[in-house]
Each structure stands twice: as structure tokens, then as C-alpha cells.
C-alpha positions as CSV (number, residue, x, y, z in Angstrom):
1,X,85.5,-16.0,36.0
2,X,86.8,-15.8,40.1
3,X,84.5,-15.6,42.6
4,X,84.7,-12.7,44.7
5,X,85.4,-12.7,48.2
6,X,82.1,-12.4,50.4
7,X,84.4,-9.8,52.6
8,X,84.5,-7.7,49.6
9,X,82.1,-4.3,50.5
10,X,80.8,-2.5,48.0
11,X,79.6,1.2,48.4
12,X,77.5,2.0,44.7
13,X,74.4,4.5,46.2
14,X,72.7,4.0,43.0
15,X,72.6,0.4,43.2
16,X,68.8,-1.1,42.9
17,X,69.6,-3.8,45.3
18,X,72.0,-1.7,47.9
19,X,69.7,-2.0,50.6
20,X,69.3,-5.9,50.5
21,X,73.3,-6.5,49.9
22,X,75.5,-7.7,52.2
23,X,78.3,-6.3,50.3
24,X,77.0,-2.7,51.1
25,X,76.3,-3.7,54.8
26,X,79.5,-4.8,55.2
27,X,81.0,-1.3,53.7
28,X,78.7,1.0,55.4
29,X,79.8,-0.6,58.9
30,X,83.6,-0.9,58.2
31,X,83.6,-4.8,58.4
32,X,85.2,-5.2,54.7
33,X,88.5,-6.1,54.3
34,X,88.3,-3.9,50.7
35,X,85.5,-1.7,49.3
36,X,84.9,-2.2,45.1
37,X,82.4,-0.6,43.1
38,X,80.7,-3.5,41.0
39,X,78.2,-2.2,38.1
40,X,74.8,-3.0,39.6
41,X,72.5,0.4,38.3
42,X,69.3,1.8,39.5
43,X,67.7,-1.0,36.5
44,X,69.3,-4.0,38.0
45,X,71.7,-5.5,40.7
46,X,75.3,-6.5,40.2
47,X,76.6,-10.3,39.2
48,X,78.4,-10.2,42.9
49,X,75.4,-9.1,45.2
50,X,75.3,-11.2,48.5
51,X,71.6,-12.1,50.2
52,X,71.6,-10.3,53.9
């Protein structure tokens, strides 16, 4: 499987790890050079969530 970009945002609100992913950081403050959607669920993160 590809790695995804680390300039990939993400904006999923019901992510459980939304506030500690740099993928949302980047979305929220218009940095991303694209915004996805990548699965993580109020249960569990995402397989593409970046440490801040």
C-alpha cells in the first residue's frame, strides 16, 4: 500500500484522534495541499494519522 503524503489534511470531526493529528491541523489552517476523509471513527484513529 502507498504512503500518503504528510501534506495530505484531513477534516473527519468524528475522528477520536482529530485533536492530536497533524493531518487535521494542517486542514483546519489551510496549509494542505489536498483535504481527504480517511476512516478513523469516534472508536479508533485512522491508518494515516500524523503525531503533532
Amino acid at each position: 500500500m502507498a504512503q500518503v503524503p504528510e501534506d495530505i489534511g484531513c477534516l473527519n470531526e468524528e475522528c477520536i484522534a482529530k485533536d492530536d493529528c497533524k493531518r487535521q491541523e494542517i486542514a483546519k489552517n489551510k496549509t494542505a495541499r489536498e483535504i481527504q476523509e480517511f476512516g478513523g471513527s469516534q472508536a479508533k484513529k485512522c491508518g494515516k494519522f500524523i503525531q503533532k
